[in-house]
C-alpha positions as CSV (number, residue, x, y, z in Angstrom):
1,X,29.6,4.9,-55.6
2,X,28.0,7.6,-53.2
3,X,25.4,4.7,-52.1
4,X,28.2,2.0,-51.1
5,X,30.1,4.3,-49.2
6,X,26.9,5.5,-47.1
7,X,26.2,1.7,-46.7
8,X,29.9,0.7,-45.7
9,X,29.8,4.0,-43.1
10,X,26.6,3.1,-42.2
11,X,27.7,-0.9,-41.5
12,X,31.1,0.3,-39.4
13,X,28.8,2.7,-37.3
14,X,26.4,0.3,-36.0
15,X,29.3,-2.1,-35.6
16,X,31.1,0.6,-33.4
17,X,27.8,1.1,-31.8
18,X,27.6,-2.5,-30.9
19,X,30.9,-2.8,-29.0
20,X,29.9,0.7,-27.2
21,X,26.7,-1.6,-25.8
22,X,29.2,-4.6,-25.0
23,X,31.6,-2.0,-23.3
24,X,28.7,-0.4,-21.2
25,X,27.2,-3.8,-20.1
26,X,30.7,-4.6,-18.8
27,X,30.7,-1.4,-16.9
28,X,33.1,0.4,-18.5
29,X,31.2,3.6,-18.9
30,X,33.8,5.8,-19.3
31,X,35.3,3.6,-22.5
32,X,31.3,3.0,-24.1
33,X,30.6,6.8,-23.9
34,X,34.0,7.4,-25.9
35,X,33.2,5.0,-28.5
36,X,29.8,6.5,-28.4
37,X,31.4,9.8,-29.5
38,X,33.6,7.7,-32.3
39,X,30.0,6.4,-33.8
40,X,28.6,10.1,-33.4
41,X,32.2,11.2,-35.6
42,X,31.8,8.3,-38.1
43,X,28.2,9.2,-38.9
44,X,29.0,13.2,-39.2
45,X,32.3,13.6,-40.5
46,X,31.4,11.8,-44.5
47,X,29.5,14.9,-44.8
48,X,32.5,17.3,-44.6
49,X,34.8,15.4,-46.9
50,X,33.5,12.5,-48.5
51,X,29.7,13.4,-49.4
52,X,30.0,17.1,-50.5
């Protein structure tokens, strides 16, 4: 179960990631850096509560 959870958190982060890229080639820097930051918390924050 450990292994599809890293996979699905692992699928939503590049997804997230993607739509930072769209929203920085649109010039909206200010909106790409703070989905940048959400990718950053989606990647780290498993290992506090869900990964253990």
């Amino acid at each position: 179960m450990t292994i599809v959870t890293v996979i699905v958190l692992i699928g939503i982060a590049i997804y997230t990631a993607g739509f930072a890229v769209a929203l920085w080639r649109e010039k909206q820097k200010f909106g790409a850096a703070a989905v940048i930051f959400l990718t950053l918390a989606i990647l780290v924050l498993p290992f506090f509560s869900i990964l253990k």
